[in-house]
N, C-alpha and C positions, 0 to 999 in steps of 0.2 A: 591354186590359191584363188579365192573369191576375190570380182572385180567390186571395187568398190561404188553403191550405187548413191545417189545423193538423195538426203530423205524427203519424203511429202510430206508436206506440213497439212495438218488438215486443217481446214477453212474456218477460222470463226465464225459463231451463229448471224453476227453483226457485218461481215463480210461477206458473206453469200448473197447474190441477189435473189431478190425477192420477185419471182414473176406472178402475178396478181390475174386471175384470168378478167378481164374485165366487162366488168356488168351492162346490159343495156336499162338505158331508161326506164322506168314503168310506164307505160301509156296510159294515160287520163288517169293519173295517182289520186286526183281526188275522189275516185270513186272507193280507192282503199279508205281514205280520209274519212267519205261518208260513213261506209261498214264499222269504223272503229268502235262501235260500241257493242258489235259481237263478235265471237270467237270465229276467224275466220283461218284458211289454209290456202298459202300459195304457191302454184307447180305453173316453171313453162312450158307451154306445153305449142308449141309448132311455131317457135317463134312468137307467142303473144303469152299471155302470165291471165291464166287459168285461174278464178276462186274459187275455194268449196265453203259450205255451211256443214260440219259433221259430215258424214257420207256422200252429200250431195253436190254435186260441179251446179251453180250458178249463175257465175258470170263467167265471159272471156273478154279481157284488156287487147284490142289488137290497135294498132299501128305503126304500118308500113312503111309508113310515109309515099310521097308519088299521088299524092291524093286516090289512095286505092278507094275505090268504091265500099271494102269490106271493112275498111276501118271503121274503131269505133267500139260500141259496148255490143257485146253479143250475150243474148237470153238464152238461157240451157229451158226450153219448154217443151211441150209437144202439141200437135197440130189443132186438138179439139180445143187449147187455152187460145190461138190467135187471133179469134175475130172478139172475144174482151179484152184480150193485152191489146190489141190494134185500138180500140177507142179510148186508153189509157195513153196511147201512143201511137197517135196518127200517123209519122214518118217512118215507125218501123215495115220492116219487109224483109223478107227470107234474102240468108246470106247467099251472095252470086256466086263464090269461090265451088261452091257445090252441083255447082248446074242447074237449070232450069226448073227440077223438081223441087217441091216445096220439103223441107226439114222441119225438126224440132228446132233448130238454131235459127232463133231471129239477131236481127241486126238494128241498136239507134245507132243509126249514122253520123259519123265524127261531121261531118259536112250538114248536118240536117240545121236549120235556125233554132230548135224548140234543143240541140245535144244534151245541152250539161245538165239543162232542167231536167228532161229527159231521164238520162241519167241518175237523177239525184232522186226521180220518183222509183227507178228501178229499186236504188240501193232500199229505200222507204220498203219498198213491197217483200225487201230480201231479211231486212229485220225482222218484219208483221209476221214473217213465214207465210208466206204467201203461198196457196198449191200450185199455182200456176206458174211461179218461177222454181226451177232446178230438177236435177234427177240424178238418180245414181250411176252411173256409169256403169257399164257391164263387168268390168274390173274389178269394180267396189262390193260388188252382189254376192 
């Protein structure tokens, strides 16, 4: 004879909890704010939220916090663009996280006096379609 077993009830939708993975901050969100007038895409991508323009990675949102030196907006460029993006932005300078050599990844510095302004002339140059800001990543090719 079968033991008799006591049934499961299954769970209503309304009683399940609901575990949410939860989101970090966007860092320096006004710079999305600025972009909002183009079609933009966003991946995180090493811990900081990645933009792209169509194919091209543009900017990087990083903050750390700890006053890391690399926080802050970072320029997707390459090295022949730096010494005109530098007199557009005197406080920029190659990201440290990468070592000593110079990169296409420049940095304005969360920390710099001129940031947001900064910043807010990046997003300007990301609209213009600027040659000097962005590139496609080898992924994307």
């Amino acid at each position: 004879m079968a033991i008799p077993r006591p049934q499961k009830r299954a769970a209503r939708l309304e009683e399940t909890p609901v575990l949410a993975k939860r989101r970090k901050p966007i860092p320096h969100d006004f710079v999305l704010e600025a972009l909002d007038g183009i079609s933009t895409e966003t991946r995180p991508m090493f811990g900081c939220l990645a933009i792209y323009v169509g194919n091209k990675i543009v900017l990087i949102l990083r903050d750390k916090g700890g006053g890391d030196v690399d926080n802050g907006v970072w320029l997707a460029t390459t090295e022949p663009h730096h010494a005109s993006l530098r007199r557009e932005f005197p406080n920029m300078r190659s990201i440290r996280i990468f070592g000593p050599k110079v990169t296409g990844w420049q940095v304005l510095p969360a920390d710099a006096p001129d940031f947001e302004e900064s910043a807010l002339r990046a997003c300007e140059l990301v609209i213009a379609r600027d040659p000097r800001i962005g590139k496609v990543p080898a992924s994307r090719k």
